[in-house]
C-alpha positions as CSV (number, residue, x, y, z in Angstrom):
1,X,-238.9,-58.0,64.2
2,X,-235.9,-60.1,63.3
3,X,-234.1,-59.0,60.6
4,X,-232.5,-61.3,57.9
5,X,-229.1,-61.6,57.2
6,X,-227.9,-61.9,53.5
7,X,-224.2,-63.3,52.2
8,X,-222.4,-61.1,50.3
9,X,-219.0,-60.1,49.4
10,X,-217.2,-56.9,50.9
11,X,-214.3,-56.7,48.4
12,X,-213.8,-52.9,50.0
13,X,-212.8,-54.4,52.6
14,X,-210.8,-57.7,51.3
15,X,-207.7,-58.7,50.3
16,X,-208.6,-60.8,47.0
17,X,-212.4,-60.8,46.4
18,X,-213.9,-59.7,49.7
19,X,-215.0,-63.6,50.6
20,X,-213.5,-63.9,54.1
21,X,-214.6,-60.6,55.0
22,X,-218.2,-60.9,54.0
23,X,-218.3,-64.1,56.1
24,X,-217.3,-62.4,59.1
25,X,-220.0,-59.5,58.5
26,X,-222.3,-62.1,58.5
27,X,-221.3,-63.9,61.7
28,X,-220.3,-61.1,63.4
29,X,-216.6,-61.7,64.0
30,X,-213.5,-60.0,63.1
31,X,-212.1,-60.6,59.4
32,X,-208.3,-61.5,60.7
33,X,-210.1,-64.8,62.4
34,X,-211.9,-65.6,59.4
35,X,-208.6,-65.2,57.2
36,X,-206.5,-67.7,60.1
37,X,-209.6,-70.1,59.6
38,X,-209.1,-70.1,55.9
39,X,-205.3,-70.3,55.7
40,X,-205.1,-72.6,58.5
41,X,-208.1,-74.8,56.8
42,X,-205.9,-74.5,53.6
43,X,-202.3,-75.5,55.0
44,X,-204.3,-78.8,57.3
45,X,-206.6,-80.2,55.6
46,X,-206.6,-80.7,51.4
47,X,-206.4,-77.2,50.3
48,X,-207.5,-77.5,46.6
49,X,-210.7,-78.1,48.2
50,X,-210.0,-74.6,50.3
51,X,-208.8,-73.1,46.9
52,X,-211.9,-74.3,44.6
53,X,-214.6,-73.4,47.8
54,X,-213.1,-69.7,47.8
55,X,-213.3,-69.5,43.9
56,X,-217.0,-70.9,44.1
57,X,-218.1,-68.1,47.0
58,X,-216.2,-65.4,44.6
59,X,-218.2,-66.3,41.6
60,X,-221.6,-67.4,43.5
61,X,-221.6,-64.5,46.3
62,X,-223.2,-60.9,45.3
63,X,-221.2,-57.9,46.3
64,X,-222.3,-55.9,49.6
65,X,-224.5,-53.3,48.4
66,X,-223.5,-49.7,50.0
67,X,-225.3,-49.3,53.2
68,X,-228.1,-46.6,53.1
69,X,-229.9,-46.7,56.0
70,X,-227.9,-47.0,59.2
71,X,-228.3,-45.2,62.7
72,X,-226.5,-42.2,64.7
73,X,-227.2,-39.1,66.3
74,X,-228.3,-36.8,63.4
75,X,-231.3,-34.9,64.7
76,X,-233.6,-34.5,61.8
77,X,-236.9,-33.3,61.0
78,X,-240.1,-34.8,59.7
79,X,-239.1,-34.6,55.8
80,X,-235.6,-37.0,57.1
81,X,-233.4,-34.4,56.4
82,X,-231.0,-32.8,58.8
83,X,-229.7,-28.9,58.9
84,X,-226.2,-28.6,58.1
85,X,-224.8,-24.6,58.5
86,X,-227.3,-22.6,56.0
87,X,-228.0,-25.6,54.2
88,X,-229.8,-29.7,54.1
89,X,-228.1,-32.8,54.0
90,X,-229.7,-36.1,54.2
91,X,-229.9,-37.3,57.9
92,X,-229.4,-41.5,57.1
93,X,-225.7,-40.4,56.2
94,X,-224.8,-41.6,59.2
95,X,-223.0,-44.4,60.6
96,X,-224.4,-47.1,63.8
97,X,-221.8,-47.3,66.2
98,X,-221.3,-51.2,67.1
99,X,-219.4,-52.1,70.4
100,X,-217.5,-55.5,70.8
101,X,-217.8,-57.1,74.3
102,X,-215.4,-60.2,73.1
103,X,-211.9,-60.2,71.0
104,X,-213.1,-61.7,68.1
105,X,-216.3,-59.8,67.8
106,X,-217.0,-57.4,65.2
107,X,-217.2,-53.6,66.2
108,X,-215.2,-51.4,68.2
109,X,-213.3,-51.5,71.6
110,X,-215.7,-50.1,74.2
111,X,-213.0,-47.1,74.2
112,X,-212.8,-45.9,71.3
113,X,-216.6,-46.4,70.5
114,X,-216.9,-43.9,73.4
115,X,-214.5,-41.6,72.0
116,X,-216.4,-41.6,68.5
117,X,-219.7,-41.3,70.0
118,X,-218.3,-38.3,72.2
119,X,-217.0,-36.9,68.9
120,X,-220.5,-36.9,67.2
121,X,-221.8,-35.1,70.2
122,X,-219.6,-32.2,69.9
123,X,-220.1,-31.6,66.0
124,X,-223.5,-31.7,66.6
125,X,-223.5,-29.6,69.0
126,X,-221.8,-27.2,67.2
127,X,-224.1,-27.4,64.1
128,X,-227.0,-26.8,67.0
129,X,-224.9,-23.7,67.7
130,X,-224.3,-22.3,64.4
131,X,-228.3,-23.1,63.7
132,X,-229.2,-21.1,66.8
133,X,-226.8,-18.4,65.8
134,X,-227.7,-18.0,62.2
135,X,-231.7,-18.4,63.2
136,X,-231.5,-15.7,65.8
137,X,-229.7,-13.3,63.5
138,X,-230.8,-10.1,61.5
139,X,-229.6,-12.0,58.3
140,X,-232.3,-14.9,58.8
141,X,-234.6,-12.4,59.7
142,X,-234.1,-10.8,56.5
143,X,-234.0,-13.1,54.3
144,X,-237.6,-14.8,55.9
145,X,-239.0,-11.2,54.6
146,X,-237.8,-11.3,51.7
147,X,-238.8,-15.0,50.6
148,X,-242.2,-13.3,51.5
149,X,-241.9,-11.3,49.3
């Protein structure tokens, strides 16, 4: 299943009103090309056209909405929620790791996408640790009897 890209605005991540950089979210490129492409459009060719075509995607274009589902390595169980030390947190809190395979791509370096991924391993390994730890101990144990209770 293909899934539909929308237009919006990312003025988090903008300089003036997030246009440039919701145009390369939705091509898939990098927002510094995006912003060359405008200015250069706007320096070579008649740039109250540039100017009035910016204002128009500013006052047309919805902002991005905050992102709530996205992928990672958050093991969670069969209500979607993940353990975190003695307590929940919502599993889909978690961000997908995208790879760039050309310079003006979106994403990161193959590199560094590496290194975050490798990162993720090891804090959730250490939440599987602490999890073991505090399920095989007398305190768990304890407390199971006395939620019977």
């Amino acid at each position: 299943m293909i899934k539909s890209k929308t237009l919006y605005r990312d003025p988090t991540r903008g300089k003036v009103a997030g246009v440039c950089a919701g145009i390369a979210d939705y091509f898939s490129v990098e927002v510094w090309l995006v912003r060359i492409v405008t200015i250069t459009a706007f320096l070579l060719t008649t740039g109250t056209f540039i100017f009035v075509c910016y204002i128009a995607a500013w006052l047309i274009l919805d902002k991005k909405p905050a992102e709530d589902s996205a992928s990672g390595f958050t093991a969670s169980g069969t209500d979607g929620h993940a353990f975190s030390g003695k307590g929940y947190r919502n599993a889909s809190s978690t961000e997908k790791v995208c790879v760039k395979s050309k310079v003006w791509q979106a994403g990161m370096p193959p590199k560094q996408a590496f290194v975050n991924i490798q990162q993720r391993f090891n804090r959730s390994e250490n939440r599987l640790r602490k999890l073991e730890s505090y399920v095989t101990s007398k305190e768990f144990q304890l407390n199971r009897e006395l939620n019977r209770l």
